[in-house]
VOPAGU-2260 file (C-alpha; in pm, 1 decimal, decimal comma):
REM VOPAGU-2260
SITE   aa  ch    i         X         Y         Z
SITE  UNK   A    0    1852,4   11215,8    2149,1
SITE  UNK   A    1    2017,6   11029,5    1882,0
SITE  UNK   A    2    2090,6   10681,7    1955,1
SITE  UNK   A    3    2357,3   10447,4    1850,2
SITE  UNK   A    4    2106,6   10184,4    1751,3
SITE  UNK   A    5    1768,4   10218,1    1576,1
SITE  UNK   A    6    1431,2   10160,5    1657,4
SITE  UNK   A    7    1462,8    9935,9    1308,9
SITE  UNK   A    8    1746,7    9755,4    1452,9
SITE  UNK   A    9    1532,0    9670,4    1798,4
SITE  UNK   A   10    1300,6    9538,4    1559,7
SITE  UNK   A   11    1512,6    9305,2    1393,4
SITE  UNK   A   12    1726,1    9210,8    1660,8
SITE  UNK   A   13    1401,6    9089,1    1848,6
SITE  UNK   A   14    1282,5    8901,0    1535,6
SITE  UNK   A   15     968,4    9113,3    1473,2
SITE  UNK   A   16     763,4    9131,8    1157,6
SITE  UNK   A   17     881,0    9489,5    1000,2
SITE  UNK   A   18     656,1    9744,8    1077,8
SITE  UNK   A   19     461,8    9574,6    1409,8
SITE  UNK   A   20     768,9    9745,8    1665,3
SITE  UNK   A   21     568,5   10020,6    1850,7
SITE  UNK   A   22     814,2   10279,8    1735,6
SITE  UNK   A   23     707,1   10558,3    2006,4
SITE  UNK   A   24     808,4   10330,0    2277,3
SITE  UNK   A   25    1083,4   10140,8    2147,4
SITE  UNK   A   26    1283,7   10479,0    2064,8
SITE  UNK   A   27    1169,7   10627,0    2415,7
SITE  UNK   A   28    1382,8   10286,8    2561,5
SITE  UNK   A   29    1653,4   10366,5    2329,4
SITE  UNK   A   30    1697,7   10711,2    2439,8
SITE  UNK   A   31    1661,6   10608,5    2783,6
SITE  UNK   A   32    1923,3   10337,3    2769,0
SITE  UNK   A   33    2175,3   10561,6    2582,5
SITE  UNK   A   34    2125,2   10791,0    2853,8
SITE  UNK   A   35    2225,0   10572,9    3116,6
SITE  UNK   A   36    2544,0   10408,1    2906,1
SITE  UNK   A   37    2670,7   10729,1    2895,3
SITE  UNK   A   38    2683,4   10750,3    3266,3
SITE  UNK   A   39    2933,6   10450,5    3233,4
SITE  UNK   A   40    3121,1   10595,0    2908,6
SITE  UNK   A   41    3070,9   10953,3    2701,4
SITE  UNK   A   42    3123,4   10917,2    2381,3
SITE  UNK   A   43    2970,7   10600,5    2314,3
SITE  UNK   A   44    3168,8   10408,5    2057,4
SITE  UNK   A   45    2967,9   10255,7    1778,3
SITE  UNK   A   46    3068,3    9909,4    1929,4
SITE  UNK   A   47    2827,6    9975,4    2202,7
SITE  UNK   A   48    2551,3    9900,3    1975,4
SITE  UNK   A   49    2530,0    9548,3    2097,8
SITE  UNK   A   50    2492,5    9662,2    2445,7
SITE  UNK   A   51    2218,0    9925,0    2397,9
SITE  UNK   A   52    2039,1    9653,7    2180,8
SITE  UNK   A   53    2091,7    9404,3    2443,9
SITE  UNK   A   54    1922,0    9588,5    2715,4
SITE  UNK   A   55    1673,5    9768,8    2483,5
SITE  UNK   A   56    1522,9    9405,9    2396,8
SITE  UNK   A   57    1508,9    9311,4    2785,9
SITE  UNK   A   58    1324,7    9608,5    2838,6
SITE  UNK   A   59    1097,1    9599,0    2522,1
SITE  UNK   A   60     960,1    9213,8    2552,4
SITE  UNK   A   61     975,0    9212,6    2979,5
SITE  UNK   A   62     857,0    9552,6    3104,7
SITE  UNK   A   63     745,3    9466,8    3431,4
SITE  UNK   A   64    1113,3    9238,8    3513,2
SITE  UNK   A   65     850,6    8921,0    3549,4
SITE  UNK   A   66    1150,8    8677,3    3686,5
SITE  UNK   A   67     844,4    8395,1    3687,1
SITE  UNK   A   68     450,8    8319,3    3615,2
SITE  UNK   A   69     248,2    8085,1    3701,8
SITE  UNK   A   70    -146,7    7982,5    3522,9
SITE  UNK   A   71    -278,5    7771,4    3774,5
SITE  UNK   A   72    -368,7    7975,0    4102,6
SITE  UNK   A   73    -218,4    8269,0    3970,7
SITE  UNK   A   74     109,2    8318,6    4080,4
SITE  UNK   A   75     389,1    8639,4    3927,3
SITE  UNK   A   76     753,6    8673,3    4093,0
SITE  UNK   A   77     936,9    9017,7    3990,7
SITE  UNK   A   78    1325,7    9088,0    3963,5
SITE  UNK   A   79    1438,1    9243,7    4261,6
SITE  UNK   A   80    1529,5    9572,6    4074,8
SITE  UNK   A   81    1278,3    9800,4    4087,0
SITE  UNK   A   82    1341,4    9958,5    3739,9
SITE  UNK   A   83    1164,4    9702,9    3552,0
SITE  UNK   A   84    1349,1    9492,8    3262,8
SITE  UNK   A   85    1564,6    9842,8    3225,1
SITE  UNK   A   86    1930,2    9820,1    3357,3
SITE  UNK   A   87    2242,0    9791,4    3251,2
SITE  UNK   A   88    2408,2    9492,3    3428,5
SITE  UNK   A   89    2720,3    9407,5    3575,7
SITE  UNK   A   90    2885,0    9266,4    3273,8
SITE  UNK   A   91    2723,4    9511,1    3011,1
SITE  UNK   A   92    2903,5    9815,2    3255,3
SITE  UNK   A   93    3219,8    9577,7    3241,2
SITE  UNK   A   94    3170,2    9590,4    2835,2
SITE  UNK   A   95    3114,4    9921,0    2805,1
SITE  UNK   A   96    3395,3    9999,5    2991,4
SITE  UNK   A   97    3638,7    9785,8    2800,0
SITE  UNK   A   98    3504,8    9923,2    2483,9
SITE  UNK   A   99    3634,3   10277,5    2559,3
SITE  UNK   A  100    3974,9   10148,8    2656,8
SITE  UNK   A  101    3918,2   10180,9    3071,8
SITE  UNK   A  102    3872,5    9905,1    3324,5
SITE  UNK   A  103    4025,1    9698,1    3078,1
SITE  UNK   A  104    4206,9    9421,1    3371,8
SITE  UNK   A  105    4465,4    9440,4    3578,4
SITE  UNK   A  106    4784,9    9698,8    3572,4
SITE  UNK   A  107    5087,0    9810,5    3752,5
SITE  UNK   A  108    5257,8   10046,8    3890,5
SITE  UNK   A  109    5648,6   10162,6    3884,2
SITE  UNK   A  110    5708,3   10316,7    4209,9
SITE  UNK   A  111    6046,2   10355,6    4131,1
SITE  UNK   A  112    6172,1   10726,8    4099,8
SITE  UNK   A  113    6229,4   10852,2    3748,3
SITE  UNK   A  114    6655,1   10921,1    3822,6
SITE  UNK   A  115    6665,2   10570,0    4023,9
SITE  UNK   A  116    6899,0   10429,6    3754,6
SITE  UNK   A  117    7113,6   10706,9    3676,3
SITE  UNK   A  118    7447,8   10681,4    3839,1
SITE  UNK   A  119    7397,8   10304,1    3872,2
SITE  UNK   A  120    7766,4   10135,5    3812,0
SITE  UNK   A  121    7752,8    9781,0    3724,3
SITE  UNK   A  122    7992,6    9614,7    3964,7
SITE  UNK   A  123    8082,1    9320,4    3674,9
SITE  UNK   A  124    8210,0    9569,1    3427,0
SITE  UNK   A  125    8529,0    9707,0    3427,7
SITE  UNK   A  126    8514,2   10090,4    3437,0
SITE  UNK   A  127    8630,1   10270,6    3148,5
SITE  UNK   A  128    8832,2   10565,3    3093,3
SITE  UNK   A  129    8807,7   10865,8    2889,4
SITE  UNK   A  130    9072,6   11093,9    2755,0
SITE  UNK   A  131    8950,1   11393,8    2979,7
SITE  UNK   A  132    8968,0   11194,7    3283,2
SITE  UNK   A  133    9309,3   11058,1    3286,5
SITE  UNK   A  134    9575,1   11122,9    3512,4
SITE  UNK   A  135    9857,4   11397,8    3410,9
SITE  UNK   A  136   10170,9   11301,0    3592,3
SITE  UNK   A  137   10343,6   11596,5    3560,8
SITE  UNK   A  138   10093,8   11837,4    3777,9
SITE  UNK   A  139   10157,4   11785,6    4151,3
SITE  UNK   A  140    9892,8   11608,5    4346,5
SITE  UNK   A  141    9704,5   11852,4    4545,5
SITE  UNK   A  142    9661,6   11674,7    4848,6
SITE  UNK   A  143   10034,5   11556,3    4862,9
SITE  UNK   A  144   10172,4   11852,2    4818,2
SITE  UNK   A  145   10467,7   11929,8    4572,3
């Protein structure tokens, strides 16, 4: 699977010394984590980048989702997700999302028919006549008679 980001670019964003990234596993978290943003969005843009990076580094340095530790009388709390430090959250969804254009806030809609407006007279304008319309005088009215 060919990510957006690099196992290079994991490397970097986390700071690492070039070359000590284990490059097996960091592209394994890559793939995985482009596999799950395009749950949210297919095709990802190259924007999304950031995101994939974001989470990739969450995963890569905290594994096990270790919320706390503790030295003395040993003591480890976990996140309460149960996929370890790999998930997309809330606000990286929300990002994704407004990257490809959807979800972007909030919106309307016209529930007004399409021919609403058509034979709508404006009551402060004075109607206006056209040549076809006016009134011959010497034709007999029909509903008078002649």
């Amino acid at each position: 699977m060919s990510t957006t980001a690099t196992t290079g670019d994991l490397e970097t964003f986390l700071a690492l010394a070039p070359g000590s990234i284990g490059t097996v596993r960091a592209q394994m978290i890559l793939d995985m984590i482009e596999a799950d943003a395009l749950t949210i969005i297919s095709p990802l843009p190259a924007a999304a980048k950031s995101v994939v990076l974001t989470v990739a580094a969450r995963a890569y340095v905290n594994p096990e989702n270790n919320l706390e530790e503790s030295a003395g009388t040993v003591s480890t709390r976990y996140g309460w997700r149960g996929s370890g430090g790999m998930y997309l959250t809330r606000q990286e969804r929300r990002t994704l999302r407004r990257m490809a254009g959807i979800g972007a806030g909030a919106f309307t809609v016209d529930p007004t028919a399409a021919t609403a407006m058509t034979d709508y007279v404006d009551a402060l304008t004075p109607p206006t006549v056209d040549d076809s319309e006016q009134l011959v005088l010497d034709q007999p009215d029909p509903f008078i008679g002649p």
